[in-house]
N, C-alpha and C positions, 0 to 999 in steps of 0.2 A: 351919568357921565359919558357912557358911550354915544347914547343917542345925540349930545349934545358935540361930542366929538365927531363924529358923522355930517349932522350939520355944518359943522366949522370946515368939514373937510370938503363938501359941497360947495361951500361959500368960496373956498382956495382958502382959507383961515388955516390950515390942518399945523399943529406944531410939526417942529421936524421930526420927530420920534413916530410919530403916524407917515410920516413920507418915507420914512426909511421901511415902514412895515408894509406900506400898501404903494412902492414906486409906481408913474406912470407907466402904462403901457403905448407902446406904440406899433402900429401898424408897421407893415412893412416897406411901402413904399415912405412913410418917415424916418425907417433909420436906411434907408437906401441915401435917402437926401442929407441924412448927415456925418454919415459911414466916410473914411476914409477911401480910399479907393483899394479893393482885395481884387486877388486872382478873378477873373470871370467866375471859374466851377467855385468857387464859393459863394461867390452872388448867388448866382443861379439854385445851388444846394441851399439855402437858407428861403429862396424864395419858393422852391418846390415843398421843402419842409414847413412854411409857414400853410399853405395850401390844404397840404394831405391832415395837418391837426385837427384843421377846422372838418373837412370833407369826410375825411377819411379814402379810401381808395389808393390809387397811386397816379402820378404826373411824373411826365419825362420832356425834356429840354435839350434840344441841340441848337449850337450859333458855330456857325462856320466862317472864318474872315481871312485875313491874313496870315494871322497866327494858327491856321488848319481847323480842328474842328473840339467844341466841347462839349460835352456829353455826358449829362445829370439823371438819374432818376432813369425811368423803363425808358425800354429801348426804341419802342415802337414794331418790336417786331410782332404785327399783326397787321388784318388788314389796312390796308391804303383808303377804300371807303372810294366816295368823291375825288379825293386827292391825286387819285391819280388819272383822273379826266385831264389834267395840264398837260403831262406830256404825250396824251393822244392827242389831244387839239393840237398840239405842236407839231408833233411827227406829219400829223393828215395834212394839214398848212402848208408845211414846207413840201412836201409832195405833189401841192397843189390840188388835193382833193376833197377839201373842206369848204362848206358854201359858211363863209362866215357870220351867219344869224346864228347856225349851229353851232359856232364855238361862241357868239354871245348867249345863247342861252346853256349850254352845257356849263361856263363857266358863273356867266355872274347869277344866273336862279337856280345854278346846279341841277339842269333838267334831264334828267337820264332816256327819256328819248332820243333826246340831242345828242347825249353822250353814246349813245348805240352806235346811232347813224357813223356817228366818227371811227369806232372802235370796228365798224364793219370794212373801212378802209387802213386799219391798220394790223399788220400780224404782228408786228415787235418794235419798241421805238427807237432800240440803236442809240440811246442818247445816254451821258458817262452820269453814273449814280442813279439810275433806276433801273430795277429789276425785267426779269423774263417778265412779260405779263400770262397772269392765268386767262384760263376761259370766261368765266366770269374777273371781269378788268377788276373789280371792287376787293377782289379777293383775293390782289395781289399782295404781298407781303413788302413792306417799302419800311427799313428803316428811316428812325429820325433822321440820322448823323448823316445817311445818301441824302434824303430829302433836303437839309441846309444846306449839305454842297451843292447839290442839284441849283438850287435854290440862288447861290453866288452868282452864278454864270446865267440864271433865267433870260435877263432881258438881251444877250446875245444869242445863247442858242434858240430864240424864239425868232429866225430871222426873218420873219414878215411883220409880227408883231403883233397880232391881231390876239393872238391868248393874251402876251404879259398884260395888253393895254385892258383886255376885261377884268384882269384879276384887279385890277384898279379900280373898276366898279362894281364890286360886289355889292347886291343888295342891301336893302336897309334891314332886312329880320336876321342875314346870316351876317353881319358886319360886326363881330365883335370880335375880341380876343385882338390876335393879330392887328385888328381892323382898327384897333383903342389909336396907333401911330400913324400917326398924318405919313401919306404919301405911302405908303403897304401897298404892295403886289401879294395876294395870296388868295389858297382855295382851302375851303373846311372840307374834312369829312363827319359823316357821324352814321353811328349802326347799332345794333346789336347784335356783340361777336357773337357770343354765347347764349345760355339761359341765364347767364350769371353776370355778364361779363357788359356792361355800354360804353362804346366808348366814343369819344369827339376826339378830332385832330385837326391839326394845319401848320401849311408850310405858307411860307413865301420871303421877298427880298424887301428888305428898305435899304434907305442909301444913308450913307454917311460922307464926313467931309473927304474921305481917302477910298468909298467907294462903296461896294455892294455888302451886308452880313446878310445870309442865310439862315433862317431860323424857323425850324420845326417846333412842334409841340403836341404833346397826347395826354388826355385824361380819364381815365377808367374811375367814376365815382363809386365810394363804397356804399350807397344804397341804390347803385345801377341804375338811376334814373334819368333822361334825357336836362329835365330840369335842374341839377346837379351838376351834372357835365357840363351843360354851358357858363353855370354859376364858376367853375372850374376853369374854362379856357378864358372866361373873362377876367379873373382874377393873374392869368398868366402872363393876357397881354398888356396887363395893366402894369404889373410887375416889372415886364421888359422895357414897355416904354419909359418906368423913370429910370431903369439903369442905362439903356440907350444913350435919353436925354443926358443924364450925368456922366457918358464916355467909359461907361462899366461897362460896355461888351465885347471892350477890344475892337478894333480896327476892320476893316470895310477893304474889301477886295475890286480894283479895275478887273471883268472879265476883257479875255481875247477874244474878237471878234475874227 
């Protein structure tokens, strides 16, 4: 009888007494699509929680909009990696001191030569929501919840343009996560903090119908593997995009130019 019930349950035949014992499961971006509409930090807390089940490790989430800033899961307080090549290409930019092949390759193939040459013309970038930078730029300490605010006001405090417009071609092998939402402004990082410790990040800005949200993200997988990590930030920005899509992450910010 069981094997014959298993069958049936294969076929969709299953009586309801078996539905009741084995309900479907669903993904998370399926009950995102039929959720009513919750606070953002519960969206968000249910989609970091669906993530770390499967991974294990920990994920952290900031969206910055109108409504100021929300902030799930770690904090991101480690290094910046990559991530914080954007606001040197910015800073050296508007100073005038950036030959712009430089900040196209420091941004969209994340070329840390490239990224030198720019950091060689900048001591500190002065700009609201990112840190003192260390000696080594990579190992500057940048939370999330700076980075999405950072992130609101990107395409004005970029006033020449030339960074936000790369972050909009990032390649095709680092294009994910973030990257899942048409029309994303953003930069990955990834490293190993520790001997224990990997981790992938990224910020950057998409637009909505009332303006810009900011949105950071970090995953330290729990078998510290590169491979992992990105299974990680791709499941985040996957995540984001159908709450996005469905107006789950609150409202969109006009930066001041």
């Amino acid at each position: 009888m069981a094997l014959a019930g298993s069958l049936n349950l294969l076929a969709g035949c299953a009586e309801a007494s078996l539905d009741a014992e084995l309900p479907p499961v669903q993904t998370f971006t399926e009950q995102a699509q039929q959720t009513a509409v919750l606070p953002v930090e519960e969206n968000l807390t249910r989609l970091i929680n669906d993530i770390e089940a499967v991974h294990g490790g920990t994920v952290g989430i900031a969206v910055a909009g109108a409504d100021g800033v929300v902030q799930v899961g770690d904090l991101g307080d480690s290094d910046a990696w990559s991530t914080i090549k954007v606001p040197v290409a910015i800073t050296a930019d508007a100073a005038g001191l950036a030959d712009p092949e430089l900040i196209e390759a420091a941004i969209t193939v994340s070329d840390n030569d490239a990224a030198y040459l720019l950091r060689l013309q900048v001591d500190q970038t002065e700009l609201p929501y990112v840190p003192e930078l260390e000696e080594l730029m990579g190992e500057t300490h940048w939370l999330l919840a700076d980075q999405a605010q950072f992130a609101t006001n990107l395409s004005c405090l970029d006033t020449v343009g030339t960074t936000y417009d790369a972050m909009g071609r990032i390649v095709e092998w680092q294009d994910i996560g973030l990257g899942l939402i048409p029309e994303a402004h953003f930069k990955s990082g990834w490293g190993q903090e520790t001997d224990d410790i990997y981790t992938y990040r990224q910020f950057g800005s998409v637009q909505t119908l009332d303006g810009a949200l900011g949105l950071a993200v970090i995953a330290h997988p729990g078998d510290n593997t590169p491979e992992t990590a990105e299974a990680m930030i791709q499941e985040l920005g996957q995540g984001l995009s159908v709450l996005l899509e469905s107006g789950l992450l609150g409202s969109g910010i006009n930066c001041v130019e």
